[in-house]
N, C-alpha and C positions, 0 to 999 in steps of 0.2 A: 510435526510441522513438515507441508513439504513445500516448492517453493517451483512455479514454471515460469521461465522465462522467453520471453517476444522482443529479441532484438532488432531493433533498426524496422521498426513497424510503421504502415502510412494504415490507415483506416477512413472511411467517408463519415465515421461515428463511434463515439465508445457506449458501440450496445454489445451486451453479454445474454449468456441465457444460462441461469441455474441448473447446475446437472441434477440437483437432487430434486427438486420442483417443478421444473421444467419450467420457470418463470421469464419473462425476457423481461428487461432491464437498462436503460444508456444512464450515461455519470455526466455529470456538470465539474467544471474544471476545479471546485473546490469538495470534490466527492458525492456531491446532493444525486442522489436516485430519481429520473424522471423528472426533474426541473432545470431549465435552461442547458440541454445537455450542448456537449461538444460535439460537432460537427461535422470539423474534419481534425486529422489527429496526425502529428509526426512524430515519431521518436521512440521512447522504450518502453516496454510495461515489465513487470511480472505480476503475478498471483498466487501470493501467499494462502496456505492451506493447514488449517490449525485444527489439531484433533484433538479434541478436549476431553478427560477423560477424568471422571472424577474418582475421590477414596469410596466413597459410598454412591449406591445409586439415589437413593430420596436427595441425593449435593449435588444433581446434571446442572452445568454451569447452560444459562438461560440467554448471557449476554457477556461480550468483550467488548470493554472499554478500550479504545487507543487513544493518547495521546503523543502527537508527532511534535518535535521539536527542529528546524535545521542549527546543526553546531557549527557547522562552514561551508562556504559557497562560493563559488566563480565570482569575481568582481562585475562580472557582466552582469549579473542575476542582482533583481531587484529585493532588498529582506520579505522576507514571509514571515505570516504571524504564524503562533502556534497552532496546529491542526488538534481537533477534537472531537469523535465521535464515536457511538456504542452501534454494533452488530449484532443481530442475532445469531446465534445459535443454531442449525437445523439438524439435527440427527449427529450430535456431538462434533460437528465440525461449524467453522467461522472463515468464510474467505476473503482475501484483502487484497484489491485490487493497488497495485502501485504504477503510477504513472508518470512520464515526466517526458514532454515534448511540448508541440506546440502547433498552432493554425497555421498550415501553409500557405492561405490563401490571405494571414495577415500580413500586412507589408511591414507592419515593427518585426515581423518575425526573425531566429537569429540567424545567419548567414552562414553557410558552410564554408566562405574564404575568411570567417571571423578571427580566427587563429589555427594553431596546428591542434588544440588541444580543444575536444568538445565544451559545451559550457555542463559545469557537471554541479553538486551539492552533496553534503553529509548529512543525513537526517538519523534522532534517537526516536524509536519508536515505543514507548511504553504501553505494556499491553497489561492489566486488570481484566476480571472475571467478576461479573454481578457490579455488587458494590463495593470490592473489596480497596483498602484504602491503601496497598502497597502492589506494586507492581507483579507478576509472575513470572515475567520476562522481560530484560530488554534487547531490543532489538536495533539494529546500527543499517546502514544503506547508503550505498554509493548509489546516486542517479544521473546517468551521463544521458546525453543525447543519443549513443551511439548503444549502450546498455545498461539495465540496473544490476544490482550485487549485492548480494548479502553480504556484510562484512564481519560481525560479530554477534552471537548470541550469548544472554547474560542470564543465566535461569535467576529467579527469586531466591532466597532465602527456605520456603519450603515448596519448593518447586521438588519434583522428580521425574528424571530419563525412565520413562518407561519403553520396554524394548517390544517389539511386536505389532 
């Protein structure tokens, strides 16, 4: 896994372009590919980079499941329901766009004299391979206005550090 970070980012759009495909791409504020995307964007990203590597080659994992949960939130911050969506695979790697800002041109938008302290969230991110029915990792996330963070990795049960 490896993990880049885009602090305190302003963008007209969140469009990407796949380095391995050369595919381009914009996200919709609940992840969706090319439908209703965002427009204009404030706040933090990273982009998780998952290299997947299987014990046998006839077992190349084809797809990652994640399911996101937030465990705690700014009291400012509206509940979120649980996120859920599978990725493909492309040449043993899976990338995971993390985001969390907001339309500057919306006028609910949050206020930077709002308090001292950004409006920020906790999120668990359970990451599955294929259809398997127990997790391989989980994954923890501070998402501030101002930066995201990885806070914790939790390998599975027969999960393995492979080095290299």
């Amino acid at each position: 896994m490896s993990v880049e970070y885009f602090e305190r980012t302003s963008l007209e759009s969140l469009r990407f372009r796949d380095s391995l495909t050369n595919r381009s791409f914009c996200l919709s504020s609940n992840g969706a590919e090319d439908r209703s995307c965002v427009q204009h964007f404030a706040g933090s990203m990273a982009i998780a980079r998952y290299h997947l590597r299987p014990r046998l080659p006839s077992q190349a994992p084809v797809t990652l499941r994640e399911r996101v949960l937030t465990i705690d939130r700014d009291a400012r911050m509206t509940p979120r329901a649980p996120f859920e969506r599978v990725l493909a695979a492309e040449r043993g790697v899976v990338s995971d766009v993390q985001a969390f800002g907001y339309d500057p041109n919306d006028p609910a938008r949050p206020h930077s004299d709002a308090g001292p302290v950004p409006v920020w969230c906790l999120l668990r991110q359970d990451l599955y391979l294929n259809d398997q029915p127990d997790a391989f990792m989980v994954v923890h996330w501070k998402h501030t206005l101002d930066s995201i963070s990885l806070v914790d990795l939790i390998p599975g049960e027969r999960t393995e550090l492979v080095s290299g």
